[in-house]
C-alpha positions in Angstrom: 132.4 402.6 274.8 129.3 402.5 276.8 126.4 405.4 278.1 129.1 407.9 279.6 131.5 407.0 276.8 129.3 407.9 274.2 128.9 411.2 275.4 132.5 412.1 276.1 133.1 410.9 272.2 129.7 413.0 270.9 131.0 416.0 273.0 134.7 415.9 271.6 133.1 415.5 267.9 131.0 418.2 267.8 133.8 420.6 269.5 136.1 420.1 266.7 133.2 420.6 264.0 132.8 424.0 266.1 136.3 424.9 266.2 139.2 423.4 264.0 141.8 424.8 266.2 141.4 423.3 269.1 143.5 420.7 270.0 142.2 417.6 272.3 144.2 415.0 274.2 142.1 412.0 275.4 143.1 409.5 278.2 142.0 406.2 278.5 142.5 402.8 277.2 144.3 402.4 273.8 142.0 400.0 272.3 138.7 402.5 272.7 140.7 405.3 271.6 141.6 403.6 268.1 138.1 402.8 267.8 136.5 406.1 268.5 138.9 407.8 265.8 138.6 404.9 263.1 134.1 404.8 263.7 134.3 408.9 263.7 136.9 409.7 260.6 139.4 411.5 263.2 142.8 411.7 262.0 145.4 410.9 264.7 147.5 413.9 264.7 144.5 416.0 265.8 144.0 414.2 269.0 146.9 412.8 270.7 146.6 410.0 273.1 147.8 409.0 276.7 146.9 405.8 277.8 145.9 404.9 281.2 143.9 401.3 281.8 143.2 402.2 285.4 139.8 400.5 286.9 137.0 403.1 287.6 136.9 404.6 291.1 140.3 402.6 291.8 143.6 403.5 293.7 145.3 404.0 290.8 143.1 406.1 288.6 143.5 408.7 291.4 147.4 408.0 291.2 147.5 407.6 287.5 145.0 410.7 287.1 147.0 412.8 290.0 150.3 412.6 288.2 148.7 413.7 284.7 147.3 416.8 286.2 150.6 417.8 287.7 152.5 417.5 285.2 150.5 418.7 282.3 149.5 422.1 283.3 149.9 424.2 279.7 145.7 423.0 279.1 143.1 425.6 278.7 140.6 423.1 280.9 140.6 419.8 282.0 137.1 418.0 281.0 136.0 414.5 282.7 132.7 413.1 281.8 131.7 411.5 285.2 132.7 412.5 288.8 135.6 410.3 289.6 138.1 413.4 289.3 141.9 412.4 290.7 142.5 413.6 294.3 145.4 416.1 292.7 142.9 418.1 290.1 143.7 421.4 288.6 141.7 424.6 289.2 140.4 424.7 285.5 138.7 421.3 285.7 135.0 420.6 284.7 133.1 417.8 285.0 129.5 415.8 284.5 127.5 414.2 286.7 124.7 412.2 284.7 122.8 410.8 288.1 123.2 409.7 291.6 122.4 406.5 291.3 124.9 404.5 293.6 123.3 406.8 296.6 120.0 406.9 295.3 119.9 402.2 295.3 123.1 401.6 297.9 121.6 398.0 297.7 122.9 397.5 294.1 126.8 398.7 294.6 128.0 398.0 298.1 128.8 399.9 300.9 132.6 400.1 300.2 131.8 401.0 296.7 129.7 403.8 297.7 132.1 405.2 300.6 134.7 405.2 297.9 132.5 407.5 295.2 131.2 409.6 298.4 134.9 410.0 298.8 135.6 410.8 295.4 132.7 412.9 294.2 133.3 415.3 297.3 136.9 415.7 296.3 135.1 416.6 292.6 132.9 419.1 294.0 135.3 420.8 296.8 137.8 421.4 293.8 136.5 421.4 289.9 136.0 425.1 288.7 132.3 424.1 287.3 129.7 421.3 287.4 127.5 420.0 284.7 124.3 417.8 285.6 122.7 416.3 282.7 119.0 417.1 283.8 116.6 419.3 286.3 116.1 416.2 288.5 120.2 415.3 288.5 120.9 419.2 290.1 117.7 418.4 293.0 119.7 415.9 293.6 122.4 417.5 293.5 121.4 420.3 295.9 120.0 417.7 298.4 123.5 416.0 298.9 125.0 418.9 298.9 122.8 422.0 300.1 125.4 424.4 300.7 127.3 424.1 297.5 127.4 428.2 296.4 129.9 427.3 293.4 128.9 427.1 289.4 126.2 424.4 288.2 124.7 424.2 285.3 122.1 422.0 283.8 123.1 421.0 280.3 121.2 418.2 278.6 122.3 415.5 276.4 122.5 416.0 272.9 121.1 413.8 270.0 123.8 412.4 267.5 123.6 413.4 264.1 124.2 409.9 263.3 121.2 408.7 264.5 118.5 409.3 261.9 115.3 408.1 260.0 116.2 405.2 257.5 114.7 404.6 254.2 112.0 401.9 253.8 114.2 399.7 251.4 116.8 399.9 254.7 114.7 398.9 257.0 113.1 395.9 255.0 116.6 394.6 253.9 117.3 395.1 257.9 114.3 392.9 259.0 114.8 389.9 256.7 118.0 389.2 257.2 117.6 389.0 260.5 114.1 387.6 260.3 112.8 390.0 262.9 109.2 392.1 262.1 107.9 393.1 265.2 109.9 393.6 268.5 110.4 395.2 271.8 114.2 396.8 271.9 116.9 397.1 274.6 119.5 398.3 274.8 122.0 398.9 277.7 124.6 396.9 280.1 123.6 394.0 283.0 124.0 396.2 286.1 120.8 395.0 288.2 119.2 398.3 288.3 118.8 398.3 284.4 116.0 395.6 285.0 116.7 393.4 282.5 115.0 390.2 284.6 111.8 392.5 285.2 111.3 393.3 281.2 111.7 390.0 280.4 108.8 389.3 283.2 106.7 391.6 281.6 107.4 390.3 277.7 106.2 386.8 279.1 102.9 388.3 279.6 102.9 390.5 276.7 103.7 387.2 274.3 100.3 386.0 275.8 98.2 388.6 273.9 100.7 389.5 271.4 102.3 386.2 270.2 104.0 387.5 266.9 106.6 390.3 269.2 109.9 389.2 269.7 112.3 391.0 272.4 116.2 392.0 271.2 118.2 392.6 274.0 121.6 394.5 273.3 123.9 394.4 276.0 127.3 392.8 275.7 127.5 391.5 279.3 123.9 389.6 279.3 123.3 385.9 279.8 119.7 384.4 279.5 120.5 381.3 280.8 121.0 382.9 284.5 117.1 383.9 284.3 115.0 381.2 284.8 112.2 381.3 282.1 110.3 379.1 280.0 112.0 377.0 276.7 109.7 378.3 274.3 110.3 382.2 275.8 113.9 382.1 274.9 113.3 381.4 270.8 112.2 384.5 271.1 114.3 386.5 273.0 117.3 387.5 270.9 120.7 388.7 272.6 123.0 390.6 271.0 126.6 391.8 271.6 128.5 394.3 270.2 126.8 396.1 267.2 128.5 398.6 265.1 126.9 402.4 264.5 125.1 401.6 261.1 123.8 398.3 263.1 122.6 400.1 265.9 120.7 402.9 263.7 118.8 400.1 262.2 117.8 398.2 265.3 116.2 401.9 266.4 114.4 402.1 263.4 113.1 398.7 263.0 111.9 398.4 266.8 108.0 398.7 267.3 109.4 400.2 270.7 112.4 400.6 273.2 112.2 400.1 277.0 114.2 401.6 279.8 113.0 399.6 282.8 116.1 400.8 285.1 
């Protein structure tokens, strides 16, 4: 339900809008998947469901994954959002790679980790049919990892929701007051120490010196400020949230006097 989520759900939206015919089967866990169709108006019978809990980059994802692809063969293409194709992939496979990240900052993920998704992404690219990078600077990366690649990439950039839009004042307003925030700085994203979430709260406590009124909202489920070491007074006005539904999240946009990526 996260970044790469949000795409794959965007992406399977839009290509039923595009063509009513087409018929989708999603894999994953159970509890996502009856969210995504309740929060996008999806009836059931349009896209049927196999579940499959299996940790990312694990054993048993490539198992779990393996044995779907062998026996399901009667699909026009086999989509997957990230790299972490199963070992046993068919010839008609496509998948997305948004950034290199765990070869790019090795010190952030582990060596095993990173043996494992070398492993992994090499299988991807030895046997998917096309790749998609999400930007110019994920396909130089691409090239420098692997320079002899001669198969089909494409650069495809991420889309903007229709969802996401410019509220009315009287929204906004209503928004603010009940939860008695005017002015604030706006994050949004998980804990993962590359997102940064230590160094922006560094540079708010400099920022509140000049610019006492601005709050900072912090929207990550996985977040604890009391493992960051910071002042008593800081924290009143540092304000965590968890889960937010799609309306709540449109509004924090909005109302935000700015967002900040420090990954």
């Amino acid at each position: 339900m996260s970044g790469i989520g949000r795409c794959l759900r965007e992406i399977i939206k839009e290509m039923t809008n595009l063509d009513k015919t087409i018929k989708i089967y999603l894999y994953g866990k159970e509890s996502d998947y009856r969210r995504y169709l309740k929060e996008y108006s999806i009836p059931y019978d349009l896209m049927p469901f196999r579940k499959n809990n299996s940790p990312i980059y694990s054993i048993r994802e490539q198992v779990i994954g393996s044995w779907n692809n062998s026996v399901n063969r009667n699909n026009d293409v086999f989509y997957y959002p990230q790299y972490n194709l199963p070992y046993i992939v068919q010839k008609n496979s496509i998948f997305t790679i948004h950034d290199f990240i765990q070869f790019r900052f090795p010190e952030y993920f582990g060596k095993n980790k990173i043996k494992i998704a070398r492993v992994i992404l090499d299988n991807a690219v030895r046997k998917a049919k096309k790749i998609i990078v999400v930007s110019n600077s994920t396909a130089k990366d691409f090239y420098e990892y692997f320079p002899g690649y001669k198969g089909d990439i494409e650069v495809i950039h991420n889309g903007i929701s229709s969802n996401f839009r410019v509220v009315k004042d009287v929204s906004k307003n209503n928004f603010r007051k009940i939860n008695n925030l005017n002015k604030y700085i706006l994050f949004i994203g998980n804990d993962k120490p590359h997102k940064n979430i230590s160094g922006l709260i560094d540079s708010f406590s400099n920022i509140k010196k000049e610019y006492p009124d601005f709050k900072l909202v912090i929207i990550s489920k996985d977040f604890d400020l009391n493992k960051i070491s910071i002042d008593s007074s800081l924290k009143e006005d540092i304000i965590i949230v968890g889960n937010v539904s799609e309306e709540e999240l449109i509004l924090y946009y909005n109302c935000a006097s700015m967002l900040v990526l420090p990954s």
